[in-house]
HTML snippet that shows the backbone in 3Dmol.js (N, CA, C, O; Angstrom):
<script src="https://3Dmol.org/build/3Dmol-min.js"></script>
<div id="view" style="width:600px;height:400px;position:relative"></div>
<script>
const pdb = `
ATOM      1  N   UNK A   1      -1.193  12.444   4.127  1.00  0.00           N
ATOM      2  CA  UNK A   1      -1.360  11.454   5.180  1.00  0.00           C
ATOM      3  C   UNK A   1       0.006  10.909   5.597  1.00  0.00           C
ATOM      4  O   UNK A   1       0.941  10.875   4.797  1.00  0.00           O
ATOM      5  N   UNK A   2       0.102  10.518   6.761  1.00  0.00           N
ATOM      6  CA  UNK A   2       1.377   9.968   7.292  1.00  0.00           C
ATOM      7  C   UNK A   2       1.246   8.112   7.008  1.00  0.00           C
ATOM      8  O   UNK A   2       0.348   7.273   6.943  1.00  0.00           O
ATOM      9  N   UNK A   3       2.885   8.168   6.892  1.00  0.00           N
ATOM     10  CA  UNK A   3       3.111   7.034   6.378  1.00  0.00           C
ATOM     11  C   UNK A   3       2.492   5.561   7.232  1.00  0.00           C
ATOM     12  O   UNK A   3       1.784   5.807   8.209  1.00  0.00           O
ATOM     13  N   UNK A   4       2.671   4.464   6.984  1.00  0.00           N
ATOM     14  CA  UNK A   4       1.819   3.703   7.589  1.00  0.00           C
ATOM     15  C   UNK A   4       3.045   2.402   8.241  1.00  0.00           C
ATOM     16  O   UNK A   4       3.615   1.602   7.500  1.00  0.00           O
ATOM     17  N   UNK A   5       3.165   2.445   9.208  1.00  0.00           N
ATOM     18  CA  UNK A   5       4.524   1.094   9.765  1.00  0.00           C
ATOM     19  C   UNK A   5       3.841  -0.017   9.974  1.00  0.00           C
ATOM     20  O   UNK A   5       4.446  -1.069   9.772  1.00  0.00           O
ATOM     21  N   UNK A   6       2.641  -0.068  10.356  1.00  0.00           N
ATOM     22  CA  UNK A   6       2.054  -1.134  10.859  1.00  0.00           C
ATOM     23  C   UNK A   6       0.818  -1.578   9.536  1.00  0.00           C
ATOM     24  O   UNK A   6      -0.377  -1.301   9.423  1.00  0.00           O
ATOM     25  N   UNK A   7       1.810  -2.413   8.634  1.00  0.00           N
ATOM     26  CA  UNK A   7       0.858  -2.540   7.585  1.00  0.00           C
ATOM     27  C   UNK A   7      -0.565  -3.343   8.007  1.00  0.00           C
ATOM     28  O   UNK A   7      -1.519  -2.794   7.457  1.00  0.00           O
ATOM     29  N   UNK A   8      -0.885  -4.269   8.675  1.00  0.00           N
ATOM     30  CA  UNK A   8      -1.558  -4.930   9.490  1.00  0.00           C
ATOM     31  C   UNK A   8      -2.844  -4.265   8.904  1.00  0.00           C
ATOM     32  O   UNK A   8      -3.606  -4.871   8.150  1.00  0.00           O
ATOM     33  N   UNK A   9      -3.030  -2.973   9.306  1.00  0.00           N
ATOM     34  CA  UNK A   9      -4.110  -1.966   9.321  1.00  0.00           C
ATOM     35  C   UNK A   9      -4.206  -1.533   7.667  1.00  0.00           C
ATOM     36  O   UNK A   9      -5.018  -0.680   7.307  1.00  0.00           O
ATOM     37  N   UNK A  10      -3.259  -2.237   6.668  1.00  0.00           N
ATOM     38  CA  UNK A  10      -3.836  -2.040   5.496  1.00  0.00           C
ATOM     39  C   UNK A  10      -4.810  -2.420   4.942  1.00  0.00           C
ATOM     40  O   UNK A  10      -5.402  -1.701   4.138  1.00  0.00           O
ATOM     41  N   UNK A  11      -5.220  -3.699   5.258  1.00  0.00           N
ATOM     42  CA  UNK A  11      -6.064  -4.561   4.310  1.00  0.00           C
ATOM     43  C   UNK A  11      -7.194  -4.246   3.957  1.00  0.00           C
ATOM     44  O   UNK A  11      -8.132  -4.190   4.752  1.00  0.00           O
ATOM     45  N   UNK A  12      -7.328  -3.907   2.320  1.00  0.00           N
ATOM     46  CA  UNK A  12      -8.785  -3.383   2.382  1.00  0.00           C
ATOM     47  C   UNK A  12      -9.127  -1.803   2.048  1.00  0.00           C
ATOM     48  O   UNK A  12     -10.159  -1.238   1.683  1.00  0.00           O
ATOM     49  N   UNK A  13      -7.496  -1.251   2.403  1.00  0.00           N
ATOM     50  CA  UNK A  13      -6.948   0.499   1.895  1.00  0.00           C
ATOM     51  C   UNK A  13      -6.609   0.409   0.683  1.00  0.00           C
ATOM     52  O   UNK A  13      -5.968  -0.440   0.063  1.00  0.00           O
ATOM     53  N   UNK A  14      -7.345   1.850   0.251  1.00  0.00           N
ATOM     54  CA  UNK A  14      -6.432   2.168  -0.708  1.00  0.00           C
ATOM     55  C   UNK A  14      -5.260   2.740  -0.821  1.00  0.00           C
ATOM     56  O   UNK A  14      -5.366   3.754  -0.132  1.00  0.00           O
ATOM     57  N   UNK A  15      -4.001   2.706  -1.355  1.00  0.00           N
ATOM     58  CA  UNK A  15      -2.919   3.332  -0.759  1.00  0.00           C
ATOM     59  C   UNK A  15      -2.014   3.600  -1.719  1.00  0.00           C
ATOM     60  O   UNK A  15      -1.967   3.175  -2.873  1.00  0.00           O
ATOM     61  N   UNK A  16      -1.370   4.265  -1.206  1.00  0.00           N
ATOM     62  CA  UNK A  16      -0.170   5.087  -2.189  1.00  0.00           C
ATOM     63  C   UNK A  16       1.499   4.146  -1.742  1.00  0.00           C
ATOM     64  O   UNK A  16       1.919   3.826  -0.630  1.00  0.00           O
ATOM     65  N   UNK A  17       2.070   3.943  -3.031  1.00  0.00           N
ATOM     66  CA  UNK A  17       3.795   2.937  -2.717  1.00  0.00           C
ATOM     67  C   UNK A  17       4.061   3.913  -3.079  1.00  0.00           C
ATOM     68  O   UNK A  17       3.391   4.408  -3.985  1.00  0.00           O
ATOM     69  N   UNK A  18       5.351   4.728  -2.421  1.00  0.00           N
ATOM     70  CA  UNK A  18       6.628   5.795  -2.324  1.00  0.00           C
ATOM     71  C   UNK A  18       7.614   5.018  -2.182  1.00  0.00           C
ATOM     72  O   UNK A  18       7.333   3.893  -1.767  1.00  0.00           O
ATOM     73  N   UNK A  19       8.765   5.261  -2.404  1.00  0.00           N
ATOM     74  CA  UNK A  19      10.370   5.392  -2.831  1.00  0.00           C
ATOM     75  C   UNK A  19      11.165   6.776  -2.659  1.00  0.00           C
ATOM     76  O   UNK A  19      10.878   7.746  -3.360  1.00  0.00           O
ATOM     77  N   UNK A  20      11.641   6.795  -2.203  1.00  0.00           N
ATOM     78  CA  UNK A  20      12.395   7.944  -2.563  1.00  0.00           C
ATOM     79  C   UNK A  20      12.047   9.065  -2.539  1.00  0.00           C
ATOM     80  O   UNK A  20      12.623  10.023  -3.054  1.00  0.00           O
ATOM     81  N   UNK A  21      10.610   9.057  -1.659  1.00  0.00           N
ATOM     82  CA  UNK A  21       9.769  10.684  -1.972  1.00  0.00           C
ATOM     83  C   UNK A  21       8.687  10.844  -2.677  1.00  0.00           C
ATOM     84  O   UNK A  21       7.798  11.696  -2.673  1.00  0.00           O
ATOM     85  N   UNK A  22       8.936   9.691  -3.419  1.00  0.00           N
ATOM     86  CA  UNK A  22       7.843   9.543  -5.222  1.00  0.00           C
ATOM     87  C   UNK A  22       7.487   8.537  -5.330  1.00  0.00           C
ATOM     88  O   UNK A  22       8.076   7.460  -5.244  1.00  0.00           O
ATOM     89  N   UNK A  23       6.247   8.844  -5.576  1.00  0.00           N
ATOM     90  CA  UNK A  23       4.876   8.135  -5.704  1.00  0.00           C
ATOM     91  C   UNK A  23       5.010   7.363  -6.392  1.00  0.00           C
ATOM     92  O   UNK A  23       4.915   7.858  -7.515  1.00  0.00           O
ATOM     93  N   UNK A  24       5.278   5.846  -6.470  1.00  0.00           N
ATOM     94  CA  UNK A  24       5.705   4.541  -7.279  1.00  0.00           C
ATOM     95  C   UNK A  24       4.567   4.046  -8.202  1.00  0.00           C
ATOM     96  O   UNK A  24       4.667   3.749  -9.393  1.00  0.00           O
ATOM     97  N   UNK A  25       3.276   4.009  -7.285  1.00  0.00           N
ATOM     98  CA  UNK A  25       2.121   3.691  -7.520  1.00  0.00           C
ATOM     99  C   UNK A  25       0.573   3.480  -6.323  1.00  0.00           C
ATOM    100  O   UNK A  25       0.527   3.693  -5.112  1.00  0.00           O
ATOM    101  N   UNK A  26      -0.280   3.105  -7.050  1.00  0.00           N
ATOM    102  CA  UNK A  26      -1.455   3.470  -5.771  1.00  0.00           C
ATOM    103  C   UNK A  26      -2.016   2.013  -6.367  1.00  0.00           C
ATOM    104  O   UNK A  26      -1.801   1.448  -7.439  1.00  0.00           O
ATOM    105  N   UNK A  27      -2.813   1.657  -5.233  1.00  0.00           N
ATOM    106  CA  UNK A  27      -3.519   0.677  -5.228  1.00  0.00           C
ATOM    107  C   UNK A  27      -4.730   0.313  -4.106  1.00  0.00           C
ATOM    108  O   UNK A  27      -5.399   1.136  -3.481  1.00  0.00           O
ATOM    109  N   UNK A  28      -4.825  -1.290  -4.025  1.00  0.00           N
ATOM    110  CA  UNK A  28      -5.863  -1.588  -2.651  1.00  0.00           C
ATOM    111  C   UNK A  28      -4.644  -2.675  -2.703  1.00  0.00           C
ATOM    112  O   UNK A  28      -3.840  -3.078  -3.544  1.00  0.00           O
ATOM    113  N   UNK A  29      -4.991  -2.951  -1.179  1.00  0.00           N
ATOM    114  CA  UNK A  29      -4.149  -3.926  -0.174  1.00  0.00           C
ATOM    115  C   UNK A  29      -5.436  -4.985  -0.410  1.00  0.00           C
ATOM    116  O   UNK A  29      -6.637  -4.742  -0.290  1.00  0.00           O
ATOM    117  N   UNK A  30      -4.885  -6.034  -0.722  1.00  0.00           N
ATOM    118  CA  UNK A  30      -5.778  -7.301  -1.067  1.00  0.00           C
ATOM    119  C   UNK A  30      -5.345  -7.951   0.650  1.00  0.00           C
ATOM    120  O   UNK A  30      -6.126  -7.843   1.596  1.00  0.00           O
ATOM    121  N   UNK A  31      -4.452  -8.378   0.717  1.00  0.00           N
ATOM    122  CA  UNK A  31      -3.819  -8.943   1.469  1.00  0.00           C
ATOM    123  C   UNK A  31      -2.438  -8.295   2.604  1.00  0.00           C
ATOM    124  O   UNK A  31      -1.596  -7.479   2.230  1.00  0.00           O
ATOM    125  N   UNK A  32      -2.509  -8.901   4.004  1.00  0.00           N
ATOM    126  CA  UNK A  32      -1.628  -8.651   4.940  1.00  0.00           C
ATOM    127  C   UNK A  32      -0.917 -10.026   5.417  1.00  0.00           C
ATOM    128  O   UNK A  32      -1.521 -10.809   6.151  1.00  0.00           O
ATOM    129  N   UNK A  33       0.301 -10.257   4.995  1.00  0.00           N
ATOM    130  CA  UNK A  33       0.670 -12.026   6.003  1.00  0.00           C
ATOM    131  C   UNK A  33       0.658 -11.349   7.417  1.00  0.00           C
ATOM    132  O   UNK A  33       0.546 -10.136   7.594  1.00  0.00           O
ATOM    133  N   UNK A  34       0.776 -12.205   8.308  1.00  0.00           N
ATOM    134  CA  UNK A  34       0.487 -12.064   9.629  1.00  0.00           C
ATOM    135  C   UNK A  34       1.816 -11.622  10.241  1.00  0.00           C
ATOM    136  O   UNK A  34       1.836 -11.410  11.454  1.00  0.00           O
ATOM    137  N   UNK A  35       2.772 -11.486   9.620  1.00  0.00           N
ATOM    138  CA  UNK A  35       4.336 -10.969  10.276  1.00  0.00           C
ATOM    139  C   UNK A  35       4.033  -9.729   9.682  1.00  0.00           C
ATOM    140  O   UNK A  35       5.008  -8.982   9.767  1.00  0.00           O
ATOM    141  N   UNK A  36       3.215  -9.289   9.198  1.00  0.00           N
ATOM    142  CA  UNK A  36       3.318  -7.537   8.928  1.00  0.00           C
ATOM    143  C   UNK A  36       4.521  -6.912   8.172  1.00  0.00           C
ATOM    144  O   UNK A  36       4.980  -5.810   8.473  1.00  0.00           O
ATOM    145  N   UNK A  37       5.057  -7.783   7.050  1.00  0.00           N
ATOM    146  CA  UNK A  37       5.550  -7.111   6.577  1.00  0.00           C
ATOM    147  C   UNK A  37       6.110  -7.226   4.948  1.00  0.00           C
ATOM    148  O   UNK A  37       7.079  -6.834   4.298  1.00  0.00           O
ATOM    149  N   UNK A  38       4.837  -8.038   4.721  1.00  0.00           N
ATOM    150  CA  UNK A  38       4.854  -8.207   3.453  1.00  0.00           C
ATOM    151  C   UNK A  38       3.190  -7.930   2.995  1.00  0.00           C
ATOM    152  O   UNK A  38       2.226  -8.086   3.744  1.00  0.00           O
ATOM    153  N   UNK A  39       3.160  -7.624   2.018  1.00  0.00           N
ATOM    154  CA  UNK A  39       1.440  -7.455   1.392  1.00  0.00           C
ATOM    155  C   UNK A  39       1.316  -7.542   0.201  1.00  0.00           C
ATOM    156  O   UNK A  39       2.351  -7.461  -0.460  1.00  0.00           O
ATOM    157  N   UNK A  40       0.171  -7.715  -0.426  1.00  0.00           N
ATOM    158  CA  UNK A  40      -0.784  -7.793  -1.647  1.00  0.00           C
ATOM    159  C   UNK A  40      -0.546  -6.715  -2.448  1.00  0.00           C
ATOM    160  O   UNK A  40       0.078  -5.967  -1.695  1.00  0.00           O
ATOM    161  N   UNK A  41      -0.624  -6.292  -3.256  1.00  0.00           N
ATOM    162  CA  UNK A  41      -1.269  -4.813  -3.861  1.00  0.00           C
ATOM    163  C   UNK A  41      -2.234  -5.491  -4.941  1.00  0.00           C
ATOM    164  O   UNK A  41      -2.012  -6.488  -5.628  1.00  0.00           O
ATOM    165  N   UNK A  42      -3.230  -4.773  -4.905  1.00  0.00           N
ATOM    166  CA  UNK A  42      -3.893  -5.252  -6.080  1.00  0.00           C
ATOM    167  C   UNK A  42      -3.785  -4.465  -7.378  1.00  0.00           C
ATOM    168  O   UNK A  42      -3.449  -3.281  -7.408  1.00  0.00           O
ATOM    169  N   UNK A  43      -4.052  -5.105  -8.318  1.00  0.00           N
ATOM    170  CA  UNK A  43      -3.942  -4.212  -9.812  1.00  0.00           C
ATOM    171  C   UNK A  43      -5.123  -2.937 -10.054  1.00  0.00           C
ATOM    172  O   UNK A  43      -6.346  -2.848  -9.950  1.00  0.00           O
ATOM    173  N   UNK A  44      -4.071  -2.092 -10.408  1.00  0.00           N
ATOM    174  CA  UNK A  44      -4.866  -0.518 -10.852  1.00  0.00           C
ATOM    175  C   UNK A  44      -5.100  -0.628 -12.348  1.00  0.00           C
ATOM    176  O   UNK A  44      -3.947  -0.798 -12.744  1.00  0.00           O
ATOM    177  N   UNK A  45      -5.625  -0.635 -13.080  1.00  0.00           N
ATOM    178  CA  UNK A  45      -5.745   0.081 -14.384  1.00  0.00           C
ATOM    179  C   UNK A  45      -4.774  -1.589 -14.866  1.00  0.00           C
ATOM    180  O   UNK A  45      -4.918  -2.706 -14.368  1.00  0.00           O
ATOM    181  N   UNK A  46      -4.215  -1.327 -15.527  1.00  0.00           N
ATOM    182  CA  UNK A  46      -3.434  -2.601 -16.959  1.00  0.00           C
ATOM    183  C   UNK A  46      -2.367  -3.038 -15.803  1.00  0.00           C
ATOM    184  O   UNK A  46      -1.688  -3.965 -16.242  1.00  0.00           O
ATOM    185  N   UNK A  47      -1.970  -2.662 -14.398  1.00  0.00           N
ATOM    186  CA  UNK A  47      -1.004  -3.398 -13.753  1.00  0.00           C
ATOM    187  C   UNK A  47      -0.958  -4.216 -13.232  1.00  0.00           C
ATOM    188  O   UNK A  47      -2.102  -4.412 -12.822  1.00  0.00           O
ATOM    189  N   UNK A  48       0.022  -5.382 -12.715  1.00  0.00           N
ATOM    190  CA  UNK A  48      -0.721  -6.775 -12.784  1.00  0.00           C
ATOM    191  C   UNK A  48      -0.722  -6.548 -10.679  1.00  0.00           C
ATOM    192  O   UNK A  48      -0.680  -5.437 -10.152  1.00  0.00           O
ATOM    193  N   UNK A  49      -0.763  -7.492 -10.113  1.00  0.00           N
ATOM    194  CA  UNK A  49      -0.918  -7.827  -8.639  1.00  0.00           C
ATOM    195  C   UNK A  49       0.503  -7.842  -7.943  1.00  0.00           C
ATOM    196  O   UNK A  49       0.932  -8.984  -8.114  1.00  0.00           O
ATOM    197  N   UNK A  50       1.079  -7.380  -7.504  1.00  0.00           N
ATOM    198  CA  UNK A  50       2.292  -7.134  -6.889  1.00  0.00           C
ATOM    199  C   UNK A  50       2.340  -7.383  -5.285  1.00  0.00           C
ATOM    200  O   UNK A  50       1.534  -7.034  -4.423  1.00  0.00           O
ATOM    201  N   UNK A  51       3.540  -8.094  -5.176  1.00  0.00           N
ATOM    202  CA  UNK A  51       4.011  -8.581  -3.952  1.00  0.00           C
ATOM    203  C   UNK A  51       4.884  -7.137  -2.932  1.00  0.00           C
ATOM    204  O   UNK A  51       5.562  -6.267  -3.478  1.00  0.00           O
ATOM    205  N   UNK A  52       4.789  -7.166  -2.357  1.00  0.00           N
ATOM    206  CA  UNK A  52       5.302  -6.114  -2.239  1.00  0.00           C
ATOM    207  C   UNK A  52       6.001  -6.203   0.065  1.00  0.00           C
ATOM    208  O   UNK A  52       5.523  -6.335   1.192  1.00  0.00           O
ATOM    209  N   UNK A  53       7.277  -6.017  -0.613  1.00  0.00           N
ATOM    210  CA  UNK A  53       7.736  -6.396   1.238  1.00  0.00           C
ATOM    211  C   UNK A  53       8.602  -4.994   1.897  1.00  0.00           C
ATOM    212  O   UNK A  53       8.890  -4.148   1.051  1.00  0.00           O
ATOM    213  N   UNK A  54       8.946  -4.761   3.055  1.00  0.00           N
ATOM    214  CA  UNK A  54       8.947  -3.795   3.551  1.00  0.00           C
ATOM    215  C   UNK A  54      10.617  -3.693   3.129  1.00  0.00           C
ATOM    216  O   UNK A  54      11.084  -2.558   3.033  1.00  0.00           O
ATOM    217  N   UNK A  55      11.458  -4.799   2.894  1.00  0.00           N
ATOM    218  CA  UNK A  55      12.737  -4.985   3.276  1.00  0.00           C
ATOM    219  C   UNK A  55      12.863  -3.934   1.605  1.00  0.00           C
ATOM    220  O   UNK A  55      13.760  -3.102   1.462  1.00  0.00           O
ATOM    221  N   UNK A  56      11.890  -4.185   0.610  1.00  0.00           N
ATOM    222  CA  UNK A  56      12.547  -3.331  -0.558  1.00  0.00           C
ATOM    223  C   UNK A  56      12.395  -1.500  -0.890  1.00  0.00           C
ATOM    224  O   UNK A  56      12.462  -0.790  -1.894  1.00  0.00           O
ATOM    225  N   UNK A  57      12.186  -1.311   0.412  1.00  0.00           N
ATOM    226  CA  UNK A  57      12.406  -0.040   0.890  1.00  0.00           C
ATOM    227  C   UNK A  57      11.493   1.029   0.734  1.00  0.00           C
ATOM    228  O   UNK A  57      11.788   2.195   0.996  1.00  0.00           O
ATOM    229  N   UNK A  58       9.909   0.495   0.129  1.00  0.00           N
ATOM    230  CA  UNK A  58       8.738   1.323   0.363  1.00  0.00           C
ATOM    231  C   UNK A  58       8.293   1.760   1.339  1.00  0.00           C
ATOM    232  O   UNK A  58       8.424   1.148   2.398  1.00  0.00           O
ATOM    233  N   UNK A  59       7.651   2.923   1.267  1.00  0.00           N
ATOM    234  CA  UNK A  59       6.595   3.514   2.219  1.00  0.00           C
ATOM    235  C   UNK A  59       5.350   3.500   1.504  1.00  0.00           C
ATOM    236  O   UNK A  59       5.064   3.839   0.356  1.00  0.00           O
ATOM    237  N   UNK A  60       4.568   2.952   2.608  1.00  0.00           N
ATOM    238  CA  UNK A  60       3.100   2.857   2.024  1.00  0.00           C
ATOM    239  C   UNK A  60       2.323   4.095   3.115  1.00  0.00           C
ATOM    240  O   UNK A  60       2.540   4.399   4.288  1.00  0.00           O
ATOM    241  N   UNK A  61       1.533   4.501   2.281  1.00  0.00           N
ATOM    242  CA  UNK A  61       0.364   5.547   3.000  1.00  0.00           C
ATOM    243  C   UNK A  61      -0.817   5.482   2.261  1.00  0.00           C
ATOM    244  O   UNK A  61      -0.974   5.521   1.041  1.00  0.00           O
ATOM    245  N   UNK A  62      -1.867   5.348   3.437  1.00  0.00           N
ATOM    246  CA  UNK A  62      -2.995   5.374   3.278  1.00  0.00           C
ATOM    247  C   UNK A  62      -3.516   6.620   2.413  1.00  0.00           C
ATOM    248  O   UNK A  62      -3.174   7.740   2.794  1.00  0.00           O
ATOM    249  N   UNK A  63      -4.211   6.514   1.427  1.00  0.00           N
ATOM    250  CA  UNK A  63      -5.188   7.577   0.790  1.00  0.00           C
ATOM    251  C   UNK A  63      -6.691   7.657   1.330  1.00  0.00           C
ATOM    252  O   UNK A  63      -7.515   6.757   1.494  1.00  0.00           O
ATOM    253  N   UNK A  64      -6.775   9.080   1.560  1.00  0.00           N
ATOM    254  CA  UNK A  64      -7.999   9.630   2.234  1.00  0.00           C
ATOM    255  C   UNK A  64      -8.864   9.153   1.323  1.00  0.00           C
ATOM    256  O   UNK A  64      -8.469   9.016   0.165  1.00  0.00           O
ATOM    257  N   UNK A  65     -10.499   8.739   1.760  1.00  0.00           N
ATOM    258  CA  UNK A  65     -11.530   8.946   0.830  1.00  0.00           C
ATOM    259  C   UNK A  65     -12.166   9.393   0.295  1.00  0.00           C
ATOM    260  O   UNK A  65     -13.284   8.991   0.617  1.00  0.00           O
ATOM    261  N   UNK A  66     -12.227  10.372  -0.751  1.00  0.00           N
ATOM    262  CA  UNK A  66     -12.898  11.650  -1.042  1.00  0.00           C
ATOM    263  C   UNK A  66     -14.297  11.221  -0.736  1.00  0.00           C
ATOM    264  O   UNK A  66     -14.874  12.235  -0.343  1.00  0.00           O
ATOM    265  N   UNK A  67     -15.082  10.254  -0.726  1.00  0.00           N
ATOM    266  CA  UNK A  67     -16.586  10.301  -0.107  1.00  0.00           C
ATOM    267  C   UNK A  67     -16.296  11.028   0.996  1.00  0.00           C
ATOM    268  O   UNK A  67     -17.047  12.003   0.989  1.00  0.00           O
ATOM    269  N   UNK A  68     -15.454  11.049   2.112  1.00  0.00           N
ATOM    270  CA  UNK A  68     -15.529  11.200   3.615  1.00  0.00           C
ATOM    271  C   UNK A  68     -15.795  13.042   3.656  1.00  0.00           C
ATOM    272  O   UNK A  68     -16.464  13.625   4.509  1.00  0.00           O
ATOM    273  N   UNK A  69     -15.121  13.638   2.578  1.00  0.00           N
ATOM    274  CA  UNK A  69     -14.979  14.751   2.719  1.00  0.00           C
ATOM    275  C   UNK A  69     -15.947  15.745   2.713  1.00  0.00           C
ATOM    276  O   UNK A  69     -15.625  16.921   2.883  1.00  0.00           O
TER     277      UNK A  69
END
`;
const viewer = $3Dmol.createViewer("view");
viewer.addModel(pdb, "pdb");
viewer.setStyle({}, {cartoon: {color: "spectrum"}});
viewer.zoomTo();
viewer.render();
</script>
């Protein structure tokens, strides 16, 4: 899936944090602030809730839903 600029349209995705190419971690978008460029992640498995802003150089992308398929 292609990367996502307009986090806005996260809230509520599940999604993949990249760095560098590599897959940081996956989660759900709890939350969007309204300047679009900071968000929620919610906790996967034992990780706690993470803040997460555009300026620290992630790419977020949406993960497909395997129901859809």
């Amino acid at each position: 899936m292609a990367r996502q600029t307009d986090w806005t349209k996260l809230a509520g995705k599940r999604v993949e944090l990249r760095k560098g190419g590599q897959v940081v971690r996956t989660g759900f978008v709890k939350d969007v602030l309204d300047s679009a460029d900071v968000l929620w992640l919610e906790p996967e498995r034992f990780r706690q809730r993470t803040l997460i802003d555009k300026s620290m150089g992630f790419t977020i992308r949406p993960m497909q839903d395997p129901s859809l398929n």
